[in-house]
C-alpha positions as CSV (number, residue, x, y, z in Angstrom):
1,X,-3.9,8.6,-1.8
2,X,-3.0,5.4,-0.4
3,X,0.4,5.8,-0.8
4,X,0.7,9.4,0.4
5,X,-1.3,8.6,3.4
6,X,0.2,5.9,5.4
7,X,-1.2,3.0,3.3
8,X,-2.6,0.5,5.8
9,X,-3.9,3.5,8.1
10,X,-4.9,5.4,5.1
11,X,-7.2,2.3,4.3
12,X,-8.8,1.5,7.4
13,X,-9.8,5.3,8.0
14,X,-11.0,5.3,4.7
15,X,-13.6,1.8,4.8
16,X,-14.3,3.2,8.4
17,X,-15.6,6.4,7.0
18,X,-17.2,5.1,3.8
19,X,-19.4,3.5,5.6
20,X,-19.6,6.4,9.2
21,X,-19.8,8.9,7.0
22,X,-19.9,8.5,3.1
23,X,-22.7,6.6,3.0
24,X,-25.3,8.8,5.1
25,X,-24.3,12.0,3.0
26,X,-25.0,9.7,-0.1
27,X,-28.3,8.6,1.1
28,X,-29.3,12.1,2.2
29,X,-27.9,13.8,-1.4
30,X,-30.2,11.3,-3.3
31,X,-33.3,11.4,-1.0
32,X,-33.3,15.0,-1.2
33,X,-33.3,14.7,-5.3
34,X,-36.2,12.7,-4.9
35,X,-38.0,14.3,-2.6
36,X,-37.8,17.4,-4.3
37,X,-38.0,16.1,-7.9
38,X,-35.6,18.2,-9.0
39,X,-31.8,19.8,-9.2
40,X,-29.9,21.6,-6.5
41,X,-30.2,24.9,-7.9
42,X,-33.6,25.0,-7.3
43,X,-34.5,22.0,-5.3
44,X,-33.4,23.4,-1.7
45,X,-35.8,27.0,-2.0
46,X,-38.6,24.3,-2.9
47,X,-38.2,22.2,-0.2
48,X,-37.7,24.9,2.3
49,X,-39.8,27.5,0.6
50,X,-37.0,29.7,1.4
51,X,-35.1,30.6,-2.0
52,X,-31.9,31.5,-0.5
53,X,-30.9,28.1,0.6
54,X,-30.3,27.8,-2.6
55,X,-27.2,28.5,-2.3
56,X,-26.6,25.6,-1.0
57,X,-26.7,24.0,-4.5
58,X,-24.1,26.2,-5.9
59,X,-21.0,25.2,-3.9
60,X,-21.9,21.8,-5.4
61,X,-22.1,23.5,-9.2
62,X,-18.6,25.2,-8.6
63,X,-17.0,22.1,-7.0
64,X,-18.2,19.9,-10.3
65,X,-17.0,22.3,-12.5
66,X,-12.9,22.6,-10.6
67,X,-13.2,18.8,-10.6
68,X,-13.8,18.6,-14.4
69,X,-11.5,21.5,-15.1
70,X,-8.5,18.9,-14.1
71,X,-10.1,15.4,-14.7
72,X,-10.6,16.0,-18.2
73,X,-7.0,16.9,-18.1
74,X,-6.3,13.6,-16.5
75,X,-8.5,11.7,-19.2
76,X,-6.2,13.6,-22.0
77,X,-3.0,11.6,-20.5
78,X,-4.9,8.6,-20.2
79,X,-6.1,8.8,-24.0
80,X,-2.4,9.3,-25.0
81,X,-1.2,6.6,-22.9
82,X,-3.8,4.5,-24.8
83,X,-2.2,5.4,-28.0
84,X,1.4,5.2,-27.0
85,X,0.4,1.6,-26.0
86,X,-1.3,0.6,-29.2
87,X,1.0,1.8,-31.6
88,X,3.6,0.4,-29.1
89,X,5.7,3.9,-29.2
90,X,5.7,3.4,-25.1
91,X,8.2,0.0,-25.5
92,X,10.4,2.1,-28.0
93,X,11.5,5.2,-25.7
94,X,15.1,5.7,-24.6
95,X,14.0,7.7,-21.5
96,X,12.8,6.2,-18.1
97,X,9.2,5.8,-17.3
98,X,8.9,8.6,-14.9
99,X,10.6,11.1,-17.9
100,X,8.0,10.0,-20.3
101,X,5.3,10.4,-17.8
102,X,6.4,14.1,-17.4
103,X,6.4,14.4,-21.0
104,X,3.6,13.3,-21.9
105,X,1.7,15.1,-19.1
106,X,3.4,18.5,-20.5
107,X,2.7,17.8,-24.4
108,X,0.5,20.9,-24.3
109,X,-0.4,20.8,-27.9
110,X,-0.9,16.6,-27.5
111,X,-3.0,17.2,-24.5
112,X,-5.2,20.1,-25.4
113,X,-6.3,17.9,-28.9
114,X,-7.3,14.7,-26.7
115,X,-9.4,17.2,-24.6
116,X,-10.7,18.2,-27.7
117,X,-11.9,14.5,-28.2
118,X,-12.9,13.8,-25.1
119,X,-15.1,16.6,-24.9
120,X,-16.6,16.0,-28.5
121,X,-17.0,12.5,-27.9
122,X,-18.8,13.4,-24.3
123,X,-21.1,15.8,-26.2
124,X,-22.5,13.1,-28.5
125,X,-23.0,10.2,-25.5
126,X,-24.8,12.3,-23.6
127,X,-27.1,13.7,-26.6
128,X,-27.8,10.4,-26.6
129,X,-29.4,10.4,-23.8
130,X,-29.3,8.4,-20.2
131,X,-30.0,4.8,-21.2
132,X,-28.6,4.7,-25.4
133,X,-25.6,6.9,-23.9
134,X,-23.9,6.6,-20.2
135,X,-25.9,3.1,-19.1
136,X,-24.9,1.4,-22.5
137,X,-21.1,2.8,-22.0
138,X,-21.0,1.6,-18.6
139,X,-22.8,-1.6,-19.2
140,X,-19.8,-2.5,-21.7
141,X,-16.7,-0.9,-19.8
142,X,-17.2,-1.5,-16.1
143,X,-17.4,-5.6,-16.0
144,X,-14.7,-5.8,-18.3
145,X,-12.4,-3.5,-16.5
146,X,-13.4,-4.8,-13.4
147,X,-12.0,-8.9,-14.2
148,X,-9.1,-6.8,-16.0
149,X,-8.5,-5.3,-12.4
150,X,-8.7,-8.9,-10.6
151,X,-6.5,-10.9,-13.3
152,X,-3.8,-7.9,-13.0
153,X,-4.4,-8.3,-9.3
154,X,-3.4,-12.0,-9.7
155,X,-0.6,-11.4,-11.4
156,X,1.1,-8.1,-9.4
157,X,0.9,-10.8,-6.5
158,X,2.7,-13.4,-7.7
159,X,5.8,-11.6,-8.4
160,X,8.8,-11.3,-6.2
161,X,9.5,-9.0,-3.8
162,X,5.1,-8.8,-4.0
163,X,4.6,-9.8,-0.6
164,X,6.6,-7.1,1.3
165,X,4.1,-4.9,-0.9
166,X,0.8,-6.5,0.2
167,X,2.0,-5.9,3.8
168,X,3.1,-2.1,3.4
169,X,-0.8,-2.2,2.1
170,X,-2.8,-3.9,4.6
171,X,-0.7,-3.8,7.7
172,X,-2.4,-0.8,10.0
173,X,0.5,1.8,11.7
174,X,-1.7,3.8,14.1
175,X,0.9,6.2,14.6
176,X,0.3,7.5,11.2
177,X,-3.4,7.9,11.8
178,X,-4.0,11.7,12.2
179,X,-6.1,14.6,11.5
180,X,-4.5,14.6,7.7
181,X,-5.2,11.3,6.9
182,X,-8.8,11.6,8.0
183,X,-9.3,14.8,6.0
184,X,-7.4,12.6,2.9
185,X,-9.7,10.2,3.5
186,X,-12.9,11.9,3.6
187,X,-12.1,14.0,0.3
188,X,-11.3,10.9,-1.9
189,X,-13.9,9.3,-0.8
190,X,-16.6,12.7,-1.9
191,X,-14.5,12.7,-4.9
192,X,-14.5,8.6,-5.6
193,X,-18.3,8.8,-4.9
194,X,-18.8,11.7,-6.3
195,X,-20.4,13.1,-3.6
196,X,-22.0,17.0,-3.6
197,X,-21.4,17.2,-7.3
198,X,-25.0,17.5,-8.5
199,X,-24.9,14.4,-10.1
200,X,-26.0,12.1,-7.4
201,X,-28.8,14.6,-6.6
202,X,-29.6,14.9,-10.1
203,X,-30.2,11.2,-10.7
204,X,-31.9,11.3,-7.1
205,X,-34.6,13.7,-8.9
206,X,-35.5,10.6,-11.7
207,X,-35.9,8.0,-8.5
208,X,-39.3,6.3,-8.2
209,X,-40.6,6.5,-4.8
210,X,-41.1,3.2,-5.1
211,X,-36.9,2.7,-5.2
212,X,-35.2,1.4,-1.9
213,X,-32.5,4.2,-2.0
214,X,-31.6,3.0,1.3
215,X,-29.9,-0.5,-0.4
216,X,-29.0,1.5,-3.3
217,X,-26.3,3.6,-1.4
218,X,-25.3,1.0,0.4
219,X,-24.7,-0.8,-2.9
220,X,-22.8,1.8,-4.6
221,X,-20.8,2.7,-1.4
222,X,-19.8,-1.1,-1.2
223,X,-19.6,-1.5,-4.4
224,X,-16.9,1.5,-4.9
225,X,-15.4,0.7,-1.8
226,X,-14.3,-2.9,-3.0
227,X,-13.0,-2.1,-6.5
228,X,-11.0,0.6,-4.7
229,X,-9.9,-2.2,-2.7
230,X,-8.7,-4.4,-5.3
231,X,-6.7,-1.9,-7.2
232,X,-4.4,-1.3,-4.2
233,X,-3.3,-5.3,-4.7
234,X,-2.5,-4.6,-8.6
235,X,-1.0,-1.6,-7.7
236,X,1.2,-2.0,-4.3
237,X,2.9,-5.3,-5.0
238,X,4.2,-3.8,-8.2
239,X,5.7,-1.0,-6.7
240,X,7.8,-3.0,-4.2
241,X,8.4,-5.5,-6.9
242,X,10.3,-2.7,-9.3
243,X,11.6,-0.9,-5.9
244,X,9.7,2.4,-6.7
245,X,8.1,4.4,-3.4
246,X,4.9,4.3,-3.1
247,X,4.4,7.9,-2.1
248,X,5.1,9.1,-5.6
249,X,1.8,10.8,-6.3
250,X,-0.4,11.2,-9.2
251,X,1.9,9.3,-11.9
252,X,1.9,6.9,-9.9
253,X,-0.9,4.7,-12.1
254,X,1.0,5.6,-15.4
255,X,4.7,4.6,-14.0
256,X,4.0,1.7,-12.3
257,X,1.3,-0.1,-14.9
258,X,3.6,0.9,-18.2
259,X,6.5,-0.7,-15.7
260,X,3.5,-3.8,-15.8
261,X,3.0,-4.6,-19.1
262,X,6.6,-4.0,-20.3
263,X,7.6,-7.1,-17.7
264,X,4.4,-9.2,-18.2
265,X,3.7,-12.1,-21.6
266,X,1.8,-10.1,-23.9
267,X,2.2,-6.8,-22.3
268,X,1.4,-4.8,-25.6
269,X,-2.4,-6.3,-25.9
270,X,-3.3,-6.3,-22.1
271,X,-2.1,-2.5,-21.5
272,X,-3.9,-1.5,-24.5
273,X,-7.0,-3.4,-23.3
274,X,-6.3,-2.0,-19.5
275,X,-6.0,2.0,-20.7
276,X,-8.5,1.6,-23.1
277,X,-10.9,0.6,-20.5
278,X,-9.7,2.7,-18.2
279,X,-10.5,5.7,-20.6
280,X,-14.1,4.0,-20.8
281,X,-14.5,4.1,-17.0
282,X,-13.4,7.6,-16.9
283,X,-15.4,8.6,-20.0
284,X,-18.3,7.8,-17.3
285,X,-17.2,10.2,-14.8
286,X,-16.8,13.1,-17.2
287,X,-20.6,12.4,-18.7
288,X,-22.3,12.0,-15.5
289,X,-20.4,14.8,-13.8
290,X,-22.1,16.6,-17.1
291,X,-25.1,15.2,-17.2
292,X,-25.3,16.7,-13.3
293,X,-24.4,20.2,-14.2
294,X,-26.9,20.2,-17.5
295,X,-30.1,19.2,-15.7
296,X,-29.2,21.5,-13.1
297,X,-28.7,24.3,-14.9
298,X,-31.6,23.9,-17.2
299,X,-34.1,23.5,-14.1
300,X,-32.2,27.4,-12.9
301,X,-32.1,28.8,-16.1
302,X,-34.5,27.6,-18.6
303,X,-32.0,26.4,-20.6
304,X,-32.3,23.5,-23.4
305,X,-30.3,20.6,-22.8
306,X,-28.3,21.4,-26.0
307,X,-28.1,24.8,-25.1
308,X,-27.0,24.0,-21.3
309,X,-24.4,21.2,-22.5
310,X,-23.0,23.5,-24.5
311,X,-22.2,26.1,-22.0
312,X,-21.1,24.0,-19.4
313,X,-18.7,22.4,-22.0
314,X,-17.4,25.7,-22.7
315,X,-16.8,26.5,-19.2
316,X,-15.3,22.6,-18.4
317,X,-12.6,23.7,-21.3
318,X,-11.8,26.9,-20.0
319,X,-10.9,25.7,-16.8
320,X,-9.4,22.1,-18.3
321,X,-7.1,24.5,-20.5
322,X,-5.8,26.9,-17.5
323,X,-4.8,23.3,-15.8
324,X,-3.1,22.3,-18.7
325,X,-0.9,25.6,-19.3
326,X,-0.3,25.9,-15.7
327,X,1.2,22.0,-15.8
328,X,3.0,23.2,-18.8
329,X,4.3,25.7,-16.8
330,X,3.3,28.3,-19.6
331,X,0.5,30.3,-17.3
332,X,-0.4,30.7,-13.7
333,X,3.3,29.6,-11.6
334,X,3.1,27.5,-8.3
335,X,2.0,28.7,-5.2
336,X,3.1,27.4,-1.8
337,X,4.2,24.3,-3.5
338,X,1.0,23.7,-5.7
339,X,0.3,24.5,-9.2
340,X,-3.5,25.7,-10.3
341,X,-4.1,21.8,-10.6
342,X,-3.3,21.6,-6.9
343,X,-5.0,24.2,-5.6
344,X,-8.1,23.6,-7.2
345,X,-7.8,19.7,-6.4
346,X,-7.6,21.1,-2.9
347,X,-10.3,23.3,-2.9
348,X,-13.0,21.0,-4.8
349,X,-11.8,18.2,-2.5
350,X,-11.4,18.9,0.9
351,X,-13.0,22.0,1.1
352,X,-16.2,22.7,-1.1
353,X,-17.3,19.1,-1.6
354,X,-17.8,18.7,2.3
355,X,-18.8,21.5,3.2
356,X,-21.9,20.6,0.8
357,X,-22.0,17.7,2.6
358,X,-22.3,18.8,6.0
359,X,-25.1,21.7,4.7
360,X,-27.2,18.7,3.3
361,X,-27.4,17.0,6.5
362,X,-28.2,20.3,8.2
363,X,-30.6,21.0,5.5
364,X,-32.8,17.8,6.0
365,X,-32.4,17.4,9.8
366,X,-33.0,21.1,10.9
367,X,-34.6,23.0,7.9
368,X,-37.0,20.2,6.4
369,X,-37.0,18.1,9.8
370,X,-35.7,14.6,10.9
371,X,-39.5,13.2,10.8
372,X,-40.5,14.3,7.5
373,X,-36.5,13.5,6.0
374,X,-36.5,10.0,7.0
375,X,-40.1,9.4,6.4
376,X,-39.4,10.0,3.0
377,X,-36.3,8.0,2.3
378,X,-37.9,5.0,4.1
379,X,-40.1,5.0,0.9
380,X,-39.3,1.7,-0.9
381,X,-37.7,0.2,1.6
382,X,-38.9,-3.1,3.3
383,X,-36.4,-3.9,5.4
384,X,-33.7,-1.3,6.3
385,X,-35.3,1.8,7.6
386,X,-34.4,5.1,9.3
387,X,-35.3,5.1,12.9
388,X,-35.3,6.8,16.0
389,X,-31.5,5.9,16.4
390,X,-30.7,7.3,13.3
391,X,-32.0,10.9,14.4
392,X,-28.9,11.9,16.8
393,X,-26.7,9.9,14.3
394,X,-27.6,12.9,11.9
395,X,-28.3,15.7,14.2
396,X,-25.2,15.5,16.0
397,X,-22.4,13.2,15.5
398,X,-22.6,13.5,11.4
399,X,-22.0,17.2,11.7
């Protein structure tokens, strides 16, 4: 998004909103889980009393299940980049990086077995449970990948031509700030976040009241913020290093990193390590995203967890195999320049996810009520509260 979005002016719009706009949304989503002690399909009737707000919830249920439809797609390329890297196949092709990325990412047969894995492998985690599946996963992965992300970082620096690189990424054009770039801005960071995707909500419902969920946000908000950060620097210097534009979309993590670890001192190992863990960290986003739509839909329907799992699996699939036939060109042929990957990417993104954004903060400012909203987040908090000042920050210049 960075590099189709102006880089420097991309980045400053997006830590400017993370924190204007990301972060309240993400405070309200969570509060409202608590409040309510349960999941968006049912949780906005309670707390209004009023079933049809309701609906509310399922913009976020349809977004989450778009998202999936071509993230576990994503994950699939990933998984076979992983492969290609440990058997070494990557550092034996006769074709240029961007060729194999395009073959890989069209392998339809390849692809559709590693969703097959991915969603078997999800399926068992998550039966597992919250803490022996997700939080042990993440426990292992995230560290790791994040010191992998700061030694690559290091090392993408160092290189020559790096520095022209680092300025292309931090130096602010304000010419290139515009309407586009904000609305970029603002759907990677709901979909970064994963803001309005049930999940957030969801694990809002199993919050304490005695949990400062003001700190939290602010915590995961910074948190996300930063490692976003740092990847630019492994990413940016690189590109100007091997001459390749930064504005060449999607592949761009697969080009540029095999380009990486085919120039670095044990490039072999490291990659493997890097994708592997990169699967792990992705693995994460596909069970939580999950473990959002389950709990929901049990809570509407009545569902088991097994049953529910199941069912939303099924319906993930569908829409994961319709992305990969229509990248395989087999099924469903571009429109206006996008393929059903784009459209839906598009739809989830800038459309659905904040719209549900915007019909929270209605929700707990004009429905429930500023007072009784903020006097319930405040719970747990000691030192960061919602005041009077916060009020027209969320009844006016948020919407």
């Amino acid at each position: 998004m960075v590099g189709t979005s102006g880089g420097g002016a991309f980045l400053l719009v997006y830590i400017l909103l993370a924190f204007l706009i990301a972060f309240p949304i993400l405070l309200t989503e969570m509060s409202l889980g608590r409040m309510s002690q349960t999941t968006p399909l049912v949780a906005f009737g309670r707390l209004s009393g009023r079933e049809r707000h309701n609906g509310i919830g399922w913009i976020s249920v349809v977004a989450t299940f778009l998202i999936l439809g071509f993230y576990v797609m994503i994950m699939s390329w990933i998984a076979l980049y992983t492969f290609g890297l440990i058997t070494g196949k990557i550092f034996t092709i006769d074709v240029s990086y961007e060729a194999y990325f395009t073959e890989v990412s069209t392998a339809t047969t390849k692809v559709i077995a590693a969703v097959l894995f991915i969603l078997v492998l999800s399926f068992l985690i998550i039966n597992q449970g919250l803490q022996n599946g997700i939080e042990r996963l993440a426990k292992v992965f995230m560290p790791i990948l994040l010191i992998l992300v700061v030694a690559l970082g290091v090392w993408s620096c160092t290189r020559d031509g790096a520095a022209a690189g680092i300025r292309w990424y931090l130096q602010v054009d304000f010419s290139e700030i515009n309407a586009q770039v904000f609305l970029a801005a603002l759907s990677q960071l709901f979909f970064s976040i994963g803001i309005g995707m049930t999940a957030i909500f969801t694990f809002g419902s199993y919050t304490s009241k005695k949990e400062n969920i003001i700190g939290d946000s602010i915590l995961i908000i910074g948190i996300d913020t930063v490692v976003a950060f740092l990847a630019g620097f492994m990413i940016f210097p690189l590109l100007f290093s091997f001459d390749v534009s930064p504005d060449s979309g999607p592949s761009l993590l697969f080009v540029t990193m095999t380009n990486l670890f085919t120039e670095m001192p044990g490039g072999q190992i490291i990659g493997s390590l890097f994708f592997l863990l990169l699967f792990g960290a992705g693995l994460t986003s596909v069970i939580t995203s999950y473990e959002g739509l389950v709990q929901t839909m049990s809570d509407k329907f009545g569902w088991t967890k097994k049953s529910a799992l199941i069912r939303c699996m099924l319906i993930g699939a569908l829409l994961t195999l319709i992305n990969i036939l229509s990248q395989s060109g087999y099924f469903l042929p571009s429109l206006g320049g996008r393929n059903f990957f784009g459209w839906t990417d598009m739809l989830a993104n800038s459309a659905l996810l904040p719209v549900a954004g915007l019909l929270m903060i209605i929700f707990s400012v004009y429905i429930i009520g500023y007072h009784q909203f903020s006097r319930s987040t405040n719970q747990g908090s000691t030192t960061l509260k919602m005041g009077i000042f916060w009020k027209y920050i969320f009844k006016i210049v948020l919407p």
